[in-house]
C-alpha positions in Angstrom: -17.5 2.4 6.5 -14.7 2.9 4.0 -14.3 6.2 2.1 -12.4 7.2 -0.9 -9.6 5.2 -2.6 -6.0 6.7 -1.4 -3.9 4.6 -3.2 -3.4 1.5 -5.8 0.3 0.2 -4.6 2.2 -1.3 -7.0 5.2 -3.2 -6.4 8.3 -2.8 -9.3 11.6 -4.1 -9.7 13.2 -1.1 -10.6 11.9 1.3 -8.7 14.2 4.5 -10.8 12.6 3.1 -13.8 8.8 2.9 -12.9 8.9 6.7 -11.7 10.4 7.6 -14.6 7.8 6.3 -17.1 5.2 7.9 -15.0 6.7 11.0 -15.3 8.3 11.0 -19.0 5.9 8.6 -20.3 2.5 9.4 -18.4 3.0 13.0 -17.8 2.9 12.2 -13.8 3.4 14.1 -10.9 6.1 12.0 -9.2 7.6 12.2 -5.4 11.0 11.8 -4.1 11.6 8.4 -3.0 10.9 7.8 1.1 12.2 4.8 3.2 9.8 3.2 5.2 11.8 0.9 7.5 9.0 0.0 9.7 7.6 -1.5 6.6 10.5 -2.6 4.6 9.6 -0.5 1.7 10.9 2.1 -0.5 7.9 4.2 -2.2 7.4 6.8 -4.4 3.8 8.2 -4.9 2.7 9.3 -8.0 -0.6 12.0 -7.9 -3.4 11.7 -9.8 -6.6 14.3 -9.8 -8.6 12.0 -8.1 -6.4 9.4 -6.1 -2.7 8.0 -6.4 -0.5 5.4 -7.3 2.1 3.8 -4.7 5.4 2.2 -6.1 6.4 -0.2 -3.9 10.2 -1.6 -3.9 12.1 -3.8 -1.6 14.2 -2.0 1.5 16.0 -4.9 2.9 15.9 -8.5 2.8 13.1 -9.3 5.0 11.1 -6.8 2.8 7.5 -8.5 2.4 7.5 -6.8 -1.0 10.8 -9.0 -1.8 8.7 -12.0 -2.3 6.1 -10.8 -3.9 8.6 -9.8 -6.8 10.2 -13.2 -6.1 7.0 -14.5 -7.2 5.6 -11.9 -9.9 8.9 -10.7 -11.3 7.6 -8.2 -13.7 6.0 -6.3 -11.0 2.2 -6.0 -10.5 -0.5 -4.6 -8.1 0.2 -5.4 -4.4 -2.7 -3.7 -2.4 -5.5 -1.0 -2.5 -5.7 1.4 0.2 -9.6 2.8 1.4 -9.8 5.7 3.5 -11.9 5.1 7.0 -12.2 8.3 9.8 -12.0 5.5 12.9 -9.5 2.7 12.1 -9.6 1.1 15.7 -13.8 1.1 15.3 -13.2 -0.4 11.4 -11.0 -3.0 12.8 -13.6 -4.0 15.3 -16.2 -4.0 13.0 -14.2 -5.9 10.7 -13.2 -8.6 13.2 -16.6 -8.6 14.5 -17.5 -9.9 10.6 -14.6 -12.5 10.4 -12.2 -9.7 8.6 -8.9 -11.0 9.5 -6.4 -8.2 10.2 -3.0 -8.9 9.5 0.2 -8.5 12.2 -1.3 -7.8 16.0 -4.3 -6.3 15.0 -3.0 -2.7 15.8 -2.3 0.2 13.7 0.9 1.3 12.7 2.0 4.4 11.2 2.2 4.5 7.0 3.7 6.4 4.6 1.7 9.3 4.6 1.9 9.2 8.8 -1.2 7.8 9.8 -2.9 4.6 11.2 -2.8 2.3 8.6 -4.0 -1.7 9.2 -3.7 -4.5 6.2 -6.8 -7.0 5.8 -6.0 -10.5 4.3 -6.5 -11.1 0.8 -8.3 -14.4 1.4 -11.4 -12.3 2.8 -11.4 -10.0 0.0 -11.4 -11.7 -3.2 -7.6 -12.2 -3.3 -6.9 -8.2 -2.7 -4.5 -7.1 -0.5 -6.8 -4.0 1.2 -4.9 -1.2 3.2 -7.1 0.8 6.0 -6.0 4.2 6.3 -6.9 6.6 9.1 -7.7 10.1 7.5 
C-alpha cells in the first residue's frame, strides 16, 4: 500500500539556522521558506537524490509543532511521510485494521498541495506517519 518515502520532517527551533547548515554545512539544496497556515507551520524542504528532508517550525501559538519543541527543545524528528496513489482507499484500509487517523479522518491539503492524512504514533511504534497522495 505505501510507496516511496517523501519526506523525514524535522522540527527546529531556529528554523534560519537549520537551513543554513544544510546548505553551508551539508552542501543541500535548500527551499525558500512557505507558510502553511492550515497547519500551523513554517517549512523549508531540503532535496536529496532520493527523498527529502522537511524543517518544521512553529507559525503561531496554537502551532502543534510549538509543543513538540516545548518538549524536545533541541529539535528532533517529528514525522515520516509515505507516498500512497489513493489516500481515501489507504485510510479505509487503515481504519478497517484499527489505524487511527488523526483530526476528522479527511484529507487536507499539505505542503507540496496534495491529500495528506497523519496516522497516530501509538499504532506505529511511536512514529508520527504522514500519508501523502501522489
Amino acid at each position: 500500500m505505501i510507496g516511496r518515502l517523501n519526506h523525514v520532517a524535522i522540527a527546529v527551533p531556529d528554523l534560519q539556522a537549520a537551513a543554513a547548515q544544510y546548505a553551508d554545512v551539508l552542501g543541500a539544496r535548500v527551499g525558500a521558506p512557505q507558510d502553511e497556515p492550515e497547519h500551523g507551520v513554517t517549512v523549508v524542504f531540503i532535496e536529496l537524490p532520493n527523498t527529502k528532508i522537511e524543517l518544521l517550525y512553529p507559525l503561531g501559538e496554537n502551532s502543534p509543532i510549538r509543543g513538540f519543541l516545548d518538549r524536545n527543545p533541541s529539535g528532533g524528528i517529528h514525522h515520516i511521510c509515505y507516498e500512497v496513489d489513493d489516500i481515501n482507499a489507504a485510510r479505509d484500509r487503515l481504519g478497517a485494521q484499527g489505524a487511527r487517523v488523526l483530526g476528522d479522518g479527511e484529507p487536507r491539503i499539505g505542503a507540496h498541495g496534495k491529500p495528506v492524512l497523519f496516522l497516530h504514533p501509538k499504532d506505529f511504534n511511536g512514529t508520527l506517519i504522514e500519508l501523502e497522495q501522489v
